[in-house]
OpenMM code with the backbone's topology and positions (N, CA, C; nanometers):
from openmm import Vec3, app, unit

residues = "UNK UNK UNK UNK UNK UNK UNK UNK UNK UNK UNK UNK UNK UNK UNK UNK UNK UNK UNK UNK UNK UNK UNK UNK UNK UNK UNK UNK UNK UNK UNK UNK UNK UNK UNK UNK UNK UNK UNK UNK UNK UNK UNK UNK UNK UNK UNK UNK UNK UNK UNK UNK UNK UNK UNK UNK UNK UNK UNK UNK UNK UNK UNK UNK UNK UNK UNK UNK UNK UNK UNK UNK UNK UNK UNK UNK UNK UNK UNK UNK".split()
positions = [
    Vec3(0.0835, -0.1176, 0.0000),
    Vec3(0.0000, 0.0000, 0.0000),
    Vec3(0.0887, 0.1248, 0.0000),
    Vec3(0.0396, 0.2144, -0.1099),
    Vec3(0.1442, 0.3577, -0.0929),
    Vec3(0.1187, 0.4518, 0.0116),
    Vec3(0.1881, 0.4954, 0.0069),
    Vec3(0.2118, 0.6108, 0.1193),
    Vec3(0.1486, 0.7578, 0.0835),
    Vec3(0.0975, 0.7915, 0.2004),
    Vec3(0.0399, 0.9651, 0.1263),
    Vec3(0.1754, 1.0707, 0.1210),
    Vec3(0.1916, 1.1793, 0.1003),
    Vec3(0.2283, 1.2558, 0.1052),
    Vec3(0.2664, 1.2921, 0.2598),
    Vec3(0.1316, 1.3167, 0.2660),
    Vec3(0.0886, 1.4196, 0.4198),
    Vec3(0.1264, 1.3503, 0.5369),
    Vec3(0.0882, 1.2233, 0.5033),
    Vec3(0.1448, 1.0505, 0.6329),
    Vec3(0.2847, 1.1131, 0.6581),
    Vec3(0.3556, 1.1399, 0.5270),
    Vec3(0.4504, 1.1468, 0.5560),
    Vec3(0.5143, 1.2422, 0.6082),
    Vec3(0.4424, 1.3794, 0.5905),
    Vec3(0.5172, 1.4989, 0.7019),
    Vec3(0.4504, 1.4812, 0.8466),
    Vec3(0.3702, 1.4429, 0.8648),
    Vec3(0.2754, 1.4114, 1.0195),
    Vec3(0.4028, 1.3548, 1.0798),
    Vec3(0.4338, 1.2170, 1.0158),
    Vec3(0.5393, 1.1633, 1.1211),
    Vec3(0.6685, 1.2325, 1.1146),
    Vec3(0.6673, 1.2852, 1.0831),
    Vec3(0.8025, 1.4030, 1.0652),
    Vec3(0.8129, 1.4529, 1.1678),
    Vec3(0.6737, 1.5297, 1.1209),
    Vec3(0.6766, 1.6816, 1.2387),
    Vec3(0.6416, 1.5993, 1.3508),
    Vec3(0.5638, 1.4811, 1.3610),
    Vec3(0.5485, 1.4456, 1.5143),
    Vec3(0.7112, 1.4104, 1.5899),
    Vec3(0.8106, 1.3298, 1.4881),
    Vec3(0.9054, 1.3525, 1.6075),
    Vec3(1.0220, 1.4667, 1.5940),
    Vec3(0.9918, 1.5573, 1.4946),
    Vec3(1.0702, 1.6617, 1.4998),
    Vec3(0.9860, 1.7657, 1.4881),
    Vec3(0.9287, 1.8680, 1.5832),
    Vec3(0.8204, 1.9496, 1.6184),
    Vec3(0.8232, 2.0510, 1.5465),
    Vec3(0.9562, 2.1214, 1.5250),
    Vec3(1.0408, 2.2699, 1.4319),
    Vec3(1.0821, 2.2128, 1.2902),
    Vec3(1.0354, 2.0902, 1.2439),
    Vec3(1.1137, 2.0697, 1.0887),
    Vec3(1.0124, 2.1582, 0.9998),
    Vec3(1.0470, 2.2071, 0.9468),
    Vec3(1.0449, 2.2272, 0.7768),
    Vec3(1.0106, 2.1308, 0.6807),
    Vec3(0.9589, 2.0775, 0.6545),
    Vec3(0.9112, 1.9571, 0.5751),
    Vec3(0.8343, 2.0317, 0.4476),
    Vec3(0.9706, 1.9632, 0.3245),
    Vec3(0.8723, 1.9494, 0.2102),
    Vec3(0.9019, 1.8357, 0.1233),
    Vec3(0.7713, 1.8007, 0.0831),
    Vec3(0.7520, 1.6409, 0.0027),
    Vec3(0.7072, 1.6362, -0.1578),
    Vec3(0.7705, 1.5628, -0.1939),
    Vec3(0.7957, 1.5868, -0.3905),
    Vec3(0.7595, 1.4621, -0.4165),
    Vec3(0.6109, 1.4151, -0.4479),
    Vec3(0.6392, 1.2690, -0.5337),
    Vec3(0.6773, 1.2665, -0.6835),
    Vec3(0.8195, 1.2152, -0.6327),
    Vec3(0.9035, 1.1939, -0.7799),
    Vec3(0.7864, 1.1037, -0.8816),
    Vec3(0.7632, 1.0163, -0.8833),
    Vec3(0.6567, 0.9339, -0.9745),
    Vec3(0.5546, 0.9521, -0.9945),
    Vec3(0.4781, 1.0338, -0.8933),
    Vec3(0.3276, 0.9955, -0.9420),
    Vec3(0.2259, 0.8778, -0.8769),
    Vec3(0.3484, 0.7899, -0.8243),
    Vec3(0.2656, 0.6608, -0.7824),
    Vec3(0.2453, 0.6054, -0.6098),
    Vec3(0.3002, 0.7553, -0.5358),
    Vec3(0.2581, 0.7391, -0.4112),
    Vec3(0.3815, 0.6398, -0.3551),
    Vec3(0.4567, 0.6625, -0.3889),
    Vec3(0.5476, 0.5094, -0.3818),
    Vec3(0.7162, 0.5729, -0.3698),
    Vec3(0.7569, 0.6816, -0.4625),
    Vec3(0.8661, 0.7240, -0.4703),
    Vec3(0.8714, 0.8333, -0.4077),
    Vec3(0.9519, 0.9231, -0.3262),
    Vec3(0.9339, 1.0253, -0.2644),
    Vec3(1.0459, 1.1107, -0.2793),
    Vec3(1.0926, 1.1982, -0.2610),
    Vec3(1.2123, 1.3484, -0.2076),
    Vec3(1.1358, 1.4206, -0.1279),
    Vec3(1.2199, 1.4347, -0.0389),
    Vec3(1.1700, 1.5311, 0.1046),
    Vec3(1.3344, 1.6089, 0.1661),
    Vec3(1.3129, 1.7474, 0.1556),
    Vec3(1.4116, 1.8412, 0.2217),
    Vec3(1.3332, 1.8368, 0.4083),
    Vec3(1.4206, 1.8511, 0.4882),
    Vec3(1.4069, 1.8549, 0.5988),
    Vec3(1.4758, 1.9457, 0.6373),
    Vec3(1.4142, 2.0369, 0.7607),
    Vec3(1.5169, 2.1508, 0.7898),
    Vec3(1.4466, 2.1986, 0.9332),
    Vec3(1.5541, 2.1407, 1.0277),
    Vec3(1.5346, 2.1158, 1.1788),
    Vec3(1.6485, 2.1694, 1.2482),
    Vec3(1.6117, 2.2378, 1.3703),
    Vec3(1.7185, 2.2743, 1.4707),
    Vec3(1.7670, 2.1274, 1.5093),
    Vec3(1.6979, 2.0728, 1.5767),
    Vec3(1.7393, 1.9293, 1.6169),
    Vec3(1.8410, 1.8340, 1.5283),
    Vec3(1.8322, 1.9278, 1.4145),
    Vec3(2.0018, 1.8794, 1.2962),
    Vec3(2.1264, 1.9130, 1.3263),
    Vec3(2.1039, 2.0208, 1.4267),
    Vec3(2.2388, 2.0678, 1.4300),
    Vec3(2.3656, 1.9902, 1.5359),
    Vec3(2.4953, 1.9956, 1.4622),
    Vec3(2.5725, 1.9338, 1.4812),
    Vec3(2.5595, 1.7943, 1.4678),
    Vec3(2.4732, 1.7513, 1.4221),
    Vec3(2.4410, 1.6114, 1.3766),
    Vec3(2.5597, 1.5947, 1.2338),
    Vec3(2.5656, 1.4921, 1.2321),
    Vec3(2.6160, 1.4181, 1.1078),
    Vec3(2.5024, 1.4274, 1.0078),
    Vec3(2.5618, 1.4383, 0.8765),
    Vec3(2.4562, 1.4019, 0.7911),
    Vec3(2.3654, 1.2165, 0.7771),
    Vec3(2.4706, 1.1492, 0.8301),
    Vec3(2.4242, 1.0529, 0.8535),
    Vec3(2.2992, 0.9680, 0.9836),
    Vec3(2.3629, 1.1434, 1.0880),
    Vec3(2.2930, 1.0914, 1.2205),
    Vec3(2.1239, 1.1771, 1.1520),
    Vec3(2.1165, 1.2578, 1.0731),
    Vec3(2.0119, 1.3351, 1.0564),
    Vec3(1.9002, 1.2482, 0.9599),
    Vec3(1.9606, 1.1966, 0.8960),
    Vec3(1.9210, 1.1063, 0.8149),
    Vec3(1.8093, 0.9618, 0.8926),
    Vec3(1.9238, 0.9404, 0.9872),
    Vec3(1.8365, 0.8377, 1.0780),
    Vec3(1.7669, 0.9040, 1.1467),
    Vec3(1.7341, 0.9879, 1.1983),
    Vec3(1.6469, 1.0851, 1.2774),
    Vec3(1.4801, 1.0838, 1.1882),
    Vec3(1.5312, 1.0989, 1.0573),
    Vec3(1.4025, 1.0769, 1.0043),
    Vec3(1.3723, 0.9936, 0.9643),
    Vec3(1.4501, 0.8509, 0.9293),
    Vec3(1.3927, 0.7349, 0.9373),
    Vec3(1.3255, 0.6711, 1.0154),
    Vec3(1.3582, 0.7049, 1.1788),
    Vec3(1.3153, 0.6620, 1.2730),
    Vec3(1.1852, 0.7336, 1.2975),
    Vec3(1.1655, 0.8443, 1.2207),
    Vec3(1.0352, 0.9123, 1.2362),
    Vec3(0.9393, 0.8426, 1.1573),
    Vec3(0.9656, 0.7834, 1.0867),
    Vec3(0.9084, 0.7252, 0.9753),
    Vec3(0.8545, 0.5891, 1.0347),
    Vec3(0.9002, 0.5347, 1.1636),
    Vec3(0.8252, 0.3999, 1.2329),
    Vec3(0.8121, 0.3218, 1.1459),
    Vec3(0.9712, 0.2680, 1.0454),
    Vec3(0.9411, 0.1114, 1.0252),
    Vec3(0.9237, 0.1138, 0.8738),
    Vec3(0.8286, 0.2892, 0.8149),
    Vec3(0.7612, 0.2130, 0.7097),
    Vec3(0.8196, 0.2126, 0.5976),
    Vec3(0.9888, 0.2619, 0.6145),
    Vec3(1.0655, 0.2671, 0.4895),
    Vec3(1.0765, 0.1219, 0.4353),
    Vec3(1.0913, 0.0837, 0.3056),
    Vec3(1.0942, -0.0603, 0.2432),
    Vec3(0.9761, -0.1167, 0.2650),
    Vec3(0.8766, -0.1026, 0.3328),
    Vec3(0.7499, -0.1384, 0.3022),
    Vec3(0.6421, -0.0369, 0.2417),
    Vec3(0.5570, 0.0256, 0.3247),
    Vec3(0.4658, 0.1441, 0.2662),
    Vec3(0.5312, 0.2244, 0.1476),
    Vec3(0.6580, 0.2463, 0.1914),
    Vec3(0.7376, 0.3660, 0.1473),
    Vec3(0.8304, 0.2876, 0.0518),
    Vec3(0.8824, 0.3281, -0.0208),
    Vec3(0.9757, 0.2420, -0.1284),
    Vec3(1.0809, 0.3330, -0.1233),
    Vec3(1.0883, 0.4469, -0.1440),
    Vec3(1.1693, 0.4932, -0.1989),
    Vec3(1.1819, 0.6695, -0.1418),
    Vec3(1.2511, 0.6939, -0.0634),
    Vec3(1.2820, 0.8337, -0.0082),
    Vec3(1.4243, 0.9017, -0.0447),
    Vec3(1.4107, 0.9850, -0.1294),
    Vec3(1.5492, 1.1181, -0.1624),
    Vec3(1.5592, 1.1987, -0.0374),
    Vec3(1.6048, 1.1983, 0.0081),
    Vec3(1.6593, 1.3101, 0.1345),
    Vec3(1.7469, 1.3664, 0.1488),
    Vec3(1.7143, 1.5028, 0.1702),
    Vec3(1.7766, 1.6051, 0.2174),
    Vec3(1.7401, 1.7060, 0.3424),
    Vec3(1.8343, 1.6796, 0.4240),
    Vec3(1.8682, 1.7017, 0.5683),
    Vec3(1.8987, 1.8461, 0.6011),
    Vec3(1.9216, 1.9488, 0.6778),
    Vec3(2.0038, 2.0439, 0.7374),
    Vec3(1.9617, 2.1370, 0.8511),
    Vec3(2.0280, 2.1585, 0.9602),
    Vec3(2.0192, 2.2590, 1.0501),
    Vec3(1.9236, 2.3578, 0.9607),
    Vec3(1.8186, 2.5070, 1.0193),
    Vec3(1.8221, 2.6067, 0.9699),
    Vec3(1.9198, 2.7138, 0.9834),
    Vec3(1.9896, 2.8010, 0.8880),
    Vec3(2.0676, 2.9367, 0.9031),
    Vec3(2.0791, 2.9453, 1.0588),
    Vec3(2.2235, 2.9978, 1.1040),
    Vec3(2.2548, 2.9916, 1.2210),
    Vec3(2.1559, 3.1386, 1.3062),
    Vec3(2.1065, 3.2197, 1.1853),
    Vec3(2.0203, 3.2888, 1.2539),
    Vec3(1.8841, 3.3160, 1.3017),
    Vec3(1.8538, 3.2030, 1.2653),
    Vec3(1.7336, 3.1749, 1.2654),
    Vec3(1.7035, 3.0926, 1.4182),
] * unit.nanometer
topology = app.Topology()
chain = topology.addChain("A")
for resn in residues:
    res = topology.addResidue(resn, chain)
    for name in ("N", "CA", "C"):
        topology.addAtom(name, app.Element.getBySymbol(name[0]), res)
């Protein structure tokens, strides 16, 4: 079963409260995704630790619901 869009910023923002979330279905088919993320809770993170931050937001449903996520991660501007 594909994934919505919106499923997918809910669990975002539920475990990152300040992200920025925006979602691009690359295909068309509910199935392929790109999502920029842009969270205080990034900062000083690894790009790798930020990465899992939103997988883990995601509860599981990457490789099943979800097939396919492009991501892009980052702190916001240090002035912000």
């Amino acid at each position: 079963m594909a994934m919505d869009a919106r499923e997918i910023e809910r669990l975002i923002k539920e475990a990152l409260p300040d992200a920025e979330v925006t979602i691009t279905d690359l295909a068309g088919d509910g199935d392929h995704y790109a999502a920029n993320v842009v969270s205080a809770a990034f900062r000083g993170k690894s790009r790798v630790e930020q990465h899992k931050m939103v997988y883990d937001a995601l509860q599981g449903r990457m490789g099943d619901a979800l097939h396919a996520l492009a991501l892009q991660t980052s702190p916001p501007p240090e002035d912000q």
